[in-house]
C-alpha positions as CSV (number, residue, x, y, z in Angstrom):
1,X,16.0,14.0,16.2
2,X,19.1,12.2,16.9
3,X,18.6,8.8,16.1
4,X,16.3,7.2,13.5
5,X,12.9,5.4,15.3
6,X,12.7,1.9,14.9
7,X,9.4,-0.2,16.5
8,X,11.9,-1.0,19.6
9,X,12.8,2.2,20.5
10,X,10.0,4.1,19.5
11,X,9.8,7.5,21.2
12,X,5.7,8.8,21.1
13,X,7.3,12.4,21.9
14,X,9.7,12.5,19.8
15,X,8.0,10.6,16.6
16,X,5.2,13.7,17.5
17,X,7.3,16.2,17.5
18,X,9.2,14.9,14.0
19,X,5.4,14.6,12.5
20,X,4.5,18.3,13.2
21,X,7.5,19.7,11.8
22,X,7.3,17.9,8.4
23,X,5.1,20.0,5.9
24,X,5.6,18.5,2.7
25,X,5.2,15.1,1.4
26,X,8.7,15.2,-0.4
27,X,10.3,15.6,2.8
28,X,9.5,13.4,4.3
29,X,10.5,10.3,1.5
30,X,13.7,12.0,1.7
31,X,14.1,11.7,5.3
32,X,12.8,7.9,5.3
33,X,15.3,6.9,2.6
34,X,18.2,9.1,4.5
35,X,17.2,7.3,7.5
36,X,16.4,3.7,6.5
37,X,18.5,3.2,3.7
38,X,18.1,-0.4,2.2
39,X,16.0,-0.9,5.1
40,X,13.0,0.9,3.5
41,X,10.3,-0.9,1.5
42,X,7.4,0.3,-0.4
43,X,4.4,-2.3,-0.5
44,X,2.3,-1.2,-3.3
45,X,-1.1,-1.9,-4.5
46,X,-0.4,-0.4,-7.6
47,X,-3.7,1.5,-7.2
48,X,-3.7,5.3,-8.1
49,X,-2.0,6.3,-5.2
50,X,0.9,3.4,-5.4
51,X,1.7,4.9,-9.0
52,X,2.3,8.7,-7.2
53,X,4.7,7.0,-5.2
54,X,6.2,5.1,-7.1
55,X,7.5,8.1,-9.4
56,X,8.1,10.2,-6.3
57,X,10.2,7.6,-4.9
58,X,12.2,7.0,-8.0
59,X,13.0,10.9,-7.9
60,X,14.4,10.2,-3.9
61,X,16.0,6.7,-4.3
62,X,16.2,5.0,-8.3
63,X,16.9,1.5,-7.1
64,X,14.2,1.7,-4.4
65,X,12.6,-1.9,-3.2
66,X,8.9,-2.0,-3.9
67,X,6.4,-5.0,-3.4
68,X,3.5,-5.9,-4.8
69,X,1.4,-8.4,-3.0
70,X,0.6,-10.9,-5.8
71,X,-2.5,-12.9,-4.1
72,X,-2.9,-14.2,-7.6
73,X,-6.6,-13.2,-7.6
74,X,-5.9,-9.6,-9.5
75,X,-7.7,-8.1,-12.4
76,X,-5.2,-8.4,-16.0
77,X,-5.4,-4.7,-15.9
78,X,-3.1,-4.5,-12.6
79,X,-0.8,-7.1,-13.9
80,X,-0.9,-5.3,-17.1
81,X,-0.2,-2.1,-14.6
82,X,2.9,-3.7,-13.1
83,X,4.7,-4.9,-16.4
84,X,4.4,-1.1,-18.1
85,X,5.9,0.2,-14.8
86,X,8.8,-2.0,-14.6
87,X,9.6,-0.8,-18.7
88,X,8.8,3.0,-17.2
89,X,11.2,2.5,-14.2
90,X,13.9,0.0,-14.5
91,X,16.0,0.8,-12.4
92,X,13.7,0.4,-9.1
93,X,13.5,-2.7,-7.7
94,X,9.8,-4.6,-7.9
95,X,9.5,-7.8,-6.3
96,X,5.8,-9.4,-6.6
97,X,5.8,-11.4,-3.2
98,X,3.3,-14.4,-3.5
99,X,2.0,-16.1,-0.3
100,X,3.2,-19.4,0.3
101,X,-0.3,-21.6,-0.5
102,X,-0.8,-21.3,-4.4
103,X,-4.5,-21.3,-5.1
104,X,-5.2,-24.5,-5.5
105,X,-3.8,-25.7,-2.3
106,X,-5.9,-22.9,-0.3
107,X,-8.6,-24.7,-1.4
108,X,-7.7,-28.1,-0.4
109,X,-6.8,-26.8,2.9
110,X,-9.5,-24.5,3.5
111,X,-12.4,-24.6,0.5
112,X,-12.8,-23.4,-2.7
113,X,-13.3,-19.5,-3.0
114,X,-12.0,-19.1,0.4
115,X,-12.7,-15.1,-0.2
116,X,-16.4,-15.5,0.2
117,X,-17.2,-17.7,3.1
118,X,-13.9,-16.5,5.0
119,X,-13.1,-13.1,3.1
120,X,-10.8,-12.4,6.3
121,X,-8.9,-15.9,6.2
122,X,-8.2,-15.5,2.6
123,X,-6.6,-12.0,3.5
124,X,-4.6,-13.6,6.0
125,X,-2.9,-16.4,3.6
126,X,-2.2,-13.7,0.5
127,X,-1.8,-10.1,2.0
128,X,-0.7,-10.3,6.0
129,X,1.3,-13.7,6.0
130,X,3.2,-12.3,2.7
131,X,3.9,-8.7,3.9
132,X,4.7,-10.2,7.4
133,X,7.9,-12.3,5.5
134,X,8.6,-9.2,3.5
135,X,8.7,-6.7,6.6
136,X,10.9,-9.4,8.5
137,X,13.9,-7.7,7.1
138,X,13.3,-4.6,7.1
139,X,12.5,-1.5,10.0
140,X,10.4,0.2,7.8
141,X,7.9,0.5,5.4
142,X,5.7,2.7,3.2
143,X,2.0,2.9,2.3
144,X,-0.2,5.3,0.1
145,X,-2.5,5.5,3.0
146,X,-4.7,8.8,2.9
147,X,-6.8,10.4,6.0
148,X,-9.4,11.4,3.0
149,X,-9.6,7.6,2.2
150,X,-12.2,6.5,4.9
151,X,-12.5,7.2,8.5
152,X,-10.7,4.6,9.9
153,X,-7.8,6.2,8.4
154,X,-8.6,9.9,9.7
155,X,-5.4,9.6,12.3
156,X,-3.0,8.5,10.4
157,X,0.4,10.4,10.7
158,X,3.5,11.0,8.6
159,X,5.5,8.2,10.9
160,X,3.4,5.8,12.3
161,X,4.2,2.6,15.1
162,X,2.3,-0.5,13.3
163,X,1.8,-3.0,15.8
164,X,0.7,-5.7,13.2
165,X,3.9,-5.9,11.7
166,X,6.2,-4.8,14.5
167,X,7.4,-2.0,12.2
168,X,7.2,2.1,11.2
169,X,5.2,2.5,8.6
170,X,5.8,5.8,6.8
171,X,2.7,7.2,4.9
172,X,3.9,10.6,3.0
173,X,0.0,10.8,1.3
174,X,-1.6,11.8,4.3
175,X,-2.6,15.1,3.4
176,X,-3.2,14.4,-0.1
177,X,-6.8,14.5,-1.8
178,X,-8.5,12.2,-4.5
179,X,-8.0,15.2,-6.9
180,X,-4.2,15.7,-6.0
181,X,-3.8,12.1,-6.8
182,X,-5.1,12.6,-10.1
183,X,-3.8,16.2,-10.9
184,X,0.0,14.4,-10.3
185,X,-0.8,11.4,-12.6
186,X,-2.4,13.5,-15.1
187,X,0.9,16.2,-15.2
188,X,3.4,13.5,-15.1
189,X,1.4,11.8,-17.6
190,X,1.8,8.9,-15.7
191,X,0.6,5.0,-16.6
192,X,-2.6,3.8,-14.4
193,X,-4.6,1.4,-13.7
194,X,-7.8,1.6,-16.4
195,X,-10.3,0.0,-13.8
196,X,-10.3,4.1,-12.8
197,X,-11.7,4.9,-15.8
198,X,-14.8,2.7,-15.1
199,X,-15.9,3.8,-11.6
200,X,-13.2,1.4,-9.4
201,X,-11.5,3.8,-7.3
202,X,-10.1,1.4,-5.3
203,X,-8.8,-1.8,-6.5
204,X,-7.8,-4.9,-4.9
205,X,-8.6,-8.4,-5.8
206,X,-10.8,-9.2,-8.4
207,X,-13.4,-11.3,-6.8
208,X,-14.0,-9.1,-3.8
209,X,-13.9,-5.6,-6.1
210,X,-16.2,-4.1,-7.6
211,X,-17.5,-0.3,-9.4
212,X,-18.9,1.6,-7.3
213,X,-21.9,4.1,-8.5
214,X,-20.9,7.5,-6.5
215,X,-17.1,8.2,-5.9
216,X,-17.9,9.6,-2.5
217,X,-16.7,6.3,-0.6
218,X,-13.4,5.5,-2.3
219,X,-13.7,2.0,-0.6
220,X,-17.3,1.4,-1.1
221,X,-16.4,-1.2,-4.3
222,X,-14.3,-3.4,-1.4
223,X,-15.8,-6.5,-0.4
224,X,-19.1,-5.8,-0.9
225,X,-22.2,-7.7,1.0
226,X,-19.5,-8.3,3.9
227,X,-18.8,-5.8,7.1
228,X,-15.3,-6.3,5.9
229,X,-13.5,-2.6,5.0
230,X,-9.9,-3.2,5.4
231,X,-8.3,-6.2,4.1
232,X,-5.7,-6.5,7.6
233,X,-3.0,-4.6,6.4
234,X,-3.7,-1.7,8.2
235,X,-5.7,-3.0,11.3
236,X,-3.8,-3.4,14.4
């Protein structure tokens, strides 16, 4: 492929046939960072996934940019998370992006504990507004997504056109199980999240997370008692 895809020029034949040539997960970081240079960013949840990438991006690219959505609403465990990863990896680059209301001014705009009478709204203001003003600069981005995560995420390719943000979004994990994940922390002896430890596979906010009992939905401890299943980052 002769010239990198950006959203504008976005070629569905080409970007198809570049997505069934790639067979490892390596690869393709390597061809993203190639590509997109300074261009690239990782936002990161920090979750078990986030941490895989984070050590497999430090291999490709050492002064990598990586963001953390900081909604101001997360547990001490993942803030905990974020400070022994910047003493593990120093030389990458993490930025935690807050959104422009604090807390205390969503409320006066909108009511208190926006996340349970408008779980969506309060999405909106701390994830989507803040990624939207991180993405604004660059042509790509990566996620941790996985197709084993949920169904809504069963067609999600290597290189991906994301009409939300007007971006590619470049998702290496694909392929990857819930075991994988694990095996590669556990061999790299990696630092993680100790919400895992007590049944919260997936972790997000702390109000609107929560254990789950079986670890056959990954995402069943997400907003629970609301339709909700995605928090808008990776809805079109």
């Amino acid at each position: 492929m002769s010239k990198v895809p950006t959203y504008d020029s976005w070629n569905e034949s080409e970007i198809n046939n570049l997505n069934s040539q790639w067979k490892d997960y390596f690869d393709v970081l390597k061809w993203a960072y190639r590509s997109y240079k300074d261009e690239l960013v990782y936002a990161c949840s920090f979750g078990a996934e986030g941490i895989v990438l984070i050590d497999l991006i430090s291999k490709v690219n050492k002064h990598a940019k990586i963001v953390f959505l900081d909604t101001g609403l997360h547990f001490s465990e993942t803030y905990e998370l974020v400070d022994k990863i910047k003493a593990a990896f120093p030389t990458l680059n993490i930025e935690l992006k807050q959104p422009n209301l604090t807390l205390k001014q969503q409320a006066e705009k909108h009511k208190q504990e926006l996340w349970k009478s408008n779980p969506n709204l309060c999405c909106q203001i701390r994830k989507i507004e803040p990624l939207k003003e991180t993405l604004s600069g660059a042509k790509a981005w990566i996620s941790g997504l996985r197709r084993e995560q949920s169904s809504t995420r069963n067609n999600v390719q290597y290189i991906n056109k994301d009409e939300k943000f007007k971006s590619i979004k470049i998702c290496p994990l694909i392929h990857w199980t819930w075991d994988d994940v694990w095996n590669y922390i556990k061999l790299n002896n990696l630092p993680y999240n100790q919400l895992h430890d007590n049944n919260y596979p997936s972790i997000g906010c702390a109000p609107c997370t929560f254990q789950v009992k079986e670890l056959g939905d990954l995402r069943s401890g997400r907003w629970a008692n609301h339709t909700k299943t995605e928090c808008g980052l990776h809805q079109d």
